[in-house]
N, C-alpha and C positions, 0 to 999 in steps of 0.2 A: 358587517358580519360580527365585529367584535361587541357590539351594539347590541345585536340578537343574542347574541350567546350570554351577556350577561345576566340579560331579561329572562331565557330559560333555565340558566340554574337557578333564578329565583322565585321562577313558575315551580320549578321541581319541588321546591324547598316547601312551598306553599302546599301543594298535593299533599307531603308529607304532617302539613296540618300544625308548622311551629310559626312559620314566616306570618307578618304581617303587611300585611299592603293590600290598596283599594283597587277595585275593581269600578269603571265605569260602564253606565249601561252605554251602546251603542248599536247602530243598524250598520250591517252588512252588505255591501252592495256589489251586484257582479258586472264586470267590464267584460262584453266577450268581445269587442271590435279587434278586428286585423291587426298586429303586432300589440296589441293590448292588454294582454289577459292579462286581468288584474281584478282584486276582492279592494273594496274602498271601505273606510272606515267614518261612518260620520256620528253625529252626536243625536241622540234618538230623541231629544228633548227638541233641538230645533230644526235639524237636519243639514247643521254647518257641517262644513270637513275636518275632519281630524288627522287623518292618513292617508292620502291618494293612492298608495300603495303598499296597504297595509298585507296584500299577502300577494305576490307575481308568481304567475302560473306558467312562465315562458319554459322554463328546464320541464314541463311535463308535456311540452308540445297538444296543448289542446284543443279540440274543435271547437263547440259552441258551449260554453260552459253558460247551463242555465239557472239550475238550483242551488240552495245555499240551505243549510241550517246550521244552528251549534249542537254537539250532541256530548252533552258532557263536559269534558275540557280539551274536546276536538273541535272541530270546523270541517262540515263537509261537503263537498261540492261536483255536481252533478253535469256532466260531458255529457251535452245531449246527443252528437255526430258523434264522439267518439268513443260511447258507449263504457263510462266507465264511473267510479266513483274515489276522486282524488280527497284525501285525508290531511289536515294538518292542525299543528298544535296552535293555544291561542296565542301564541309568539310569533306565529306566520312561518313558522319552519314545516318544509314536507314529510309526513310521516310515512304513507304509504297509498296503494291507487287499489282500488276491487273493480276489476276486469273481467269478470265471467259472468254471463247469465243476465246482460242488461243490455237492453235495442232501444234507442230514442227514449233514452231517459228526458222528463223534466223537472217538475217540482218534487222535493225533498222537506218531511219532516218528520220528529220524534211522537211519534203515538204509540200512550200507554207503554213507557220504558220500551220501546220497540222504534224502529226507523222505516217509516216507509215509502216507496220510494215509486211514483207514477212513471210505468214502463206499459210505451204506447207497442214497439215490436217485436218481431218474432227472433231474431237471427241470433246471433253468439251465444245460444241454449235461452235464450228468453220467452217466456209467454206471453203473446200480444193481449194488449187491453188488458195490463195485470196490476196489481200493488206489490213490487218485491219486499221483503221485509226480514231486516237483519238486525240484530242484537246491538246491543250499545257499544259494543266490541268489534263490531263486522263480520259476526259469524253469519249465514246465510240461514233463513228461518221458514224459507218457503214463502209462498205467494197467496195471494185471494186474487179472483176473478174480479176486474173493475164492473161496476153495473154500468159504468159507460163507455162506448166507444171514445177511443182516440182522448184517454184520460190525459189529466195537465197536474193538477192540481192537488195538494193531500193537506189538510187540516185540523187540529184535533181541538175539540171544545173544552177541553178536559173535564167533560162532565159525562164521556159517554157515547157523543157522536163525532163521529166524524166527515168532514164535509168531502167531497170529490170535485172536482169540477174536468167537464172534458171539452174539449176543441169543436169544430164545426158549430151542431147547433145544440149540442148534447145537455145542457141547461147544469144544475149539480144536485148532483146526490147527497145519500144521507147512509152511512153505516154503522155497525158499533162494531166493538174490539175484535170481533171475531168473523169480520168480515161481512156479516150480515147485513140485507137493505133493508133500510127504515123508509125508505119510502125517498120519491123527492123532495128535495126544496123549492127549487125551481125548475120546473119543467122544460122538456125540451123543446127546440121551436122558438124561445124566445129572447136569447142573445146568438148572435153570431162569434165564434171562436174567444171562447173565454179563457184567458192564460191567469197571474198567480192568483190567490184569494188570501186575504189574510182576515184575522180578526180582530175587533177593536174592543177599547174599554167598554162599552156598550152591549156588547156581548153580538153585536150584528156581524155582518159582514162587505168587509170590501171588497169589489172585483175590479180586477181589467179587465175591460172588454176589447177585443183587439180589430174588431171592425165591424162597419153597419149591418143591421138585419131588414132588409129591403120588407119582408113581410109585417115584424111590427111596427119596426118605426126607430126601432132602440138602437142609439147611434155608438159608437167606439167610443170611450171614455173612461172614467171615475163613476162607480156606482156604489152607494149604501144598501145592501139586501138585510132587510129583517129576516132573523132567526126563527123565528114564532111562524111567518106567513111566508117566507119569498118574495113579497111585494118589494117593490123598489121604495126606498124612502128620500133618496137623493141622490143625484147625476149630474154631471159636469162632464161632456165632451171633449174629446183629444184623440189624435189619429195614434193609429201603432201603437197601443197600450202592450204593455210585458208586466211589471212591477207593483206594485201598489201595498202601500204599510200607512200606519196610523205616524201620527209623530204627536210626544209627549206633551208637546200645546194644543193640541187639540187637531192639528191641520194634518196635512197631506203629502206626503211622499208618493211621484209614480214616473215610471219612465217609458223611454219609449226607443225607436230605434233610433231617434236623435240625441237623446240626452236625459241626463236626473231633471225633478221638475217637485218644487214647494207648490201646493195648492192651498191657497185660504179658504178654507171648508164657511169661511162669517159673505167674505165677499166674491168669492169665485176666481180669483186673478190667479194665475198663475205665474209663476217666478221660477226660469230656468239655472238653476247652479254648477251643473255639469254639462257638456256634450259631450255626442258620442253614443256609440252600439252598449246600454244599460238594460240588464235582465234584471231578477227576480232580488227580493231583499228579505232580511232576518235580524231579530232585536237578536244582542248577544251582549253578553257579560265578560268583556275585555279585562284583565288586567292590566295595569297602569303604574308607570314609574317616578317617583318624584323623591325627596328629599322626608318628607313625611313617610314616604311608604316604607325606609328603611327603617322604623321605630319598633323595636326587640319589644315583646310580650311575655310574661308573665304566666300569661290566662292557659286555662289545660281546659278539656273535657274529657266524660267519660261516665260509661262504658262504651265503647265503640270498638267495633258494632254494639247495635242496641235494637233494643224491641219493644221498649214504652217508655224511659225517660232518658235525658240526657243531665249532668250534673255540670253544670258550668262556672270555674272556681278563677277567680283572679285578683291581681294583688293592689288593685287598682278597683274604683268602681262601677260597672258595668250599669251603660245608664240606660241603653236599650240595643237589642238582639233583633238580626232578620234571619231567617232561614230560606234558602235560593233553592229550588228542586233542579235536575240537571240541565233543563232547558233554560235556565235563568229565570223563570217564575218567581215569584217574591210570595212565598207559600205559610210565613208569619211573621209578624210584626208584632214586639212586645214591649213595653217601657219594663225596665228592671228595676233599676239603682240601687245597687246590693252589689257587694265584692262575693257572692253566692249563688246560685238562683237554678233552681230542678226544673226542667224545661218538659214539659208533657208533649211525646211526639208518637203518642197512640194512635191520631188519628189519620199520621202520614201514611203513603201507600207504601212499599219495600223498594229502598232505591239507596241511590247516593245522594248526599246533599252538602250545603255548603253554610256555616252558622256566622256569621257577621258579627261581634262584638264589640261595640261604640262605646266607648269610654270620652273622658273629657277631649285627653286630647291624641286619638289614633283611635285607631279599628284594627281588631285582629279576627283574622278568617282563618276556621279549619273546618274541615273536609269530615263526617261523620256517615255513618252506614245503619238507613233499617231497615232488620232485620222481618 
C-alpha cells in the first residue's frame, strides 16, 4: 500500500502538469475466474506480463467482470452479472462503482469524448438492446437503441463510424455519433455469438468469434474483417473465444475460457501465457516508475486551456513532442529541436490531452485542454 500511495501522489502531481515521468503503452487484461478478479497488465509490444495484478477487484465483490477501457486517466470496468460500472485510477486504486440503469452490461469503450457502454437488459431501470452512454466524468447522457439484438461489442473508428457487434447470429453494425445506422458490415446469419472486436493498425477488424455456425461453416476463432466489405480476410480457429487485440509486433492477443493466448498471425501457432477464465482487453497508457522518472523539468506550456496554438518553452532542448488524446491515441508526432517551439493544435477536436516532451535525456508530460 505504501507502494501505491507513493505512485499516486506522483500520478496527482502529473495531472497537475509539472511532474515528469514516462508512461508505458500496455494492454489491459480482465480475469473474471472465481477468487480472481483481477485486471493484468502486459506489454502491448509483445504481450509479456508486467503485473499479474495490476488492479484486484476482490473488496468490490464482483460477478463477471467483462469489459475494460481507459477513459482518461481512469480505468473502467464493466460487471456484466452484476450490473455495474467499477472506476479506478491508473495506480490500480478504487475510485468509485455507477450502479443504476445497467442489465448485463459487456463491452466498454470511449466514442467521440463519450463512453459507451453495450447494455443487452432491461432490469435495474435499463433499456434492453441499448448503448448507455456517459460523460468522461460518469455523468449519465442517455441511451440509443442498438440496431442489434443481444448487443456485445462497441467500437469507435475515430473517423465517424462506429462498429457494433451482437451475440447469437446478429453479425455487426455500422453507426455514427448520433446513434444513427449506416448500414451493416457484416450481416447477420454469418458468425455465431460474436463477443469483443477490436481494431488493428490496418484500419480492419478483429473479432472473437465465440462458437461454430452449423449453417456457413465459419468456425469459433481469430477472424480478420475488412472495413471496406465485411469479407473475412483471415481466420485461425479456437474454441471459447472472449478477447482478441492486435499486439505491437504485428501478432495476436486472444483468450478464451481457458487462458491468455500469443497468436503468430506469419505462422498460425499459438502460444498459451496465461490460464484461466480471461475476458475482454484494452491498449492503455500506464504510468511507470523508475529512477529516470523522478527527473524535475524546467519545460512550461501555454495557454491552457487553448483554442489554436500551444507555446511550448524549455530550458533544455526539446528534440521531439507527441500529443496522446484521452484514450491514449498517439494523435502527433513532431521533431522539434529548439528550447521553443508554437505547436498548431487547430485541428484537434475539444478534449483533454496529454503533450510528451523528449529531450536528450528525460521526457516531461503535461496535461493541456481544447478548447
Amino acid at each position: 500500500m505504501k507502494t501505491k500511495s507513493i505512485f499516486l501522489t506522483l500520478l496527482l502531481l502529473f495531472i497537475g502538469s509539472t511532474t515528469c515521468f514516462f508512461s508505458q503503452n500496455s494492454i489491459l487484461v480482465i480475469s473474471s475466474a472465481t477468487g480472481n478478479k483481477k485486471i493484468l497488465q502486459l506489454n502491448a509490444t509483445d504481450g509479456t506480463v508486467i503485473n499479474s495484478s495490476f488492479i484486484d477487484l476482490a473488496s468490490q465483490s464482483p460477478g463477471t467482470i467483462k469489459g475494460i477501457a481507459q477513459v482518461g486517466d481512469k480505468i473502467w470496468i464493466t460487471d456484466q452479472t452484476g450490473d455495474k460500472i467499477f472506476i479506478y485510477d491508473l495506480a490500480g486504486n478504487y475510485v468509485s462503482t455507477i450502479s443504476t440503469g445497467l442489465d448485463n452490461i459487456r463491452g466498454i469503450n470511449v466514442v467521440n469524448n463519450e463512453v459507451w457502454v453495450a447494455n443487452d437488459g432491461s432490469a435495474n431501470g435499463a433499456t434492453a438492446d441499448s448503448i448507455m452512454r456517459f460523460s468522461m466524468t460518469g455523468a449519465f447522457l442517455g441511451f440509443y437503441v442498438a440496431p442489434n439484438t443481444s448487443i456485445f461489442d462497441i467500437v469507435d473508428d475515430k473517423n465517424g463510424i462506429v462498429y457494433v457487434s451482437g451475440l447469437t447470429n446478429q453479425g455487426i453494425q455500422k453507426l455514427n455519433y448520433t446513434g444513427g445506422s449506416l448500414g451493416n458490415l457484416v450481416a447477420s446469419n454469418i458468425f455465431q455469438n460474436l463477443q469483443q472486436i477490436n481494431l488493428m493498425n490496418s484500419g480492419n477488424l478483429l473479432a472473437a468469434v465465440f462458437q461454430n455456425h452449423a449453417g456457413t461453416g465459419n468456425v469459433a476463432g481469430v477472424y480478420v474483417i475488412s472495413t471496406t466489405n465485411g469479407a473475412v480476410l483471415n481466420s485461425w480457429p479456437s474454441s471459447g473465444m472472449r478477447g482478441v487485440i492486435e499486439l505491437g509486433d504485428g501478432n495476436v492477443l486472444f483468450t478464451n475460457d481457458a487462458g491468455l493466448y500469443k497468436l503468430n498471425t506469419t505462422t498460425g501457432v499459438k502460444t498459451q501465457i496465461l490460464s484461466g477464465n480471461l475476458q475482454f482487453m484494452t491498449k492503455a497508457l500506464i504510468p511507470s516508475l523508475g529512477v529516470k522518472d523522478l527527473v524535475k523539468s524546467s519545460s512550461k506550456i501555454y495557454p491552457n486551456p487553448t483554442v489554436d496554438f500551444v507555446q511550448l518553452d524549455s530550458d533544455v532542448n526539446i528534440e521531439k513532442l507527441k500529443v496522446f488524446a484521452a484514450d491514449g491515441r498517439l494523435v502527433i508526432s513532431q521533431e522539434v529541436h529548439s528550447k521553443s517551439y508554437r505547436l498548431d493544435v487547430r485541428n484537434l477536436p475539444t478534449g483533454n490531452y496529454i503533450i510528451a516532451l523528449e529531450s536528450k535525456h528525460n521526457t516531461s508530460k503535461h496535461r493541456f485542454i481544447k478548447k
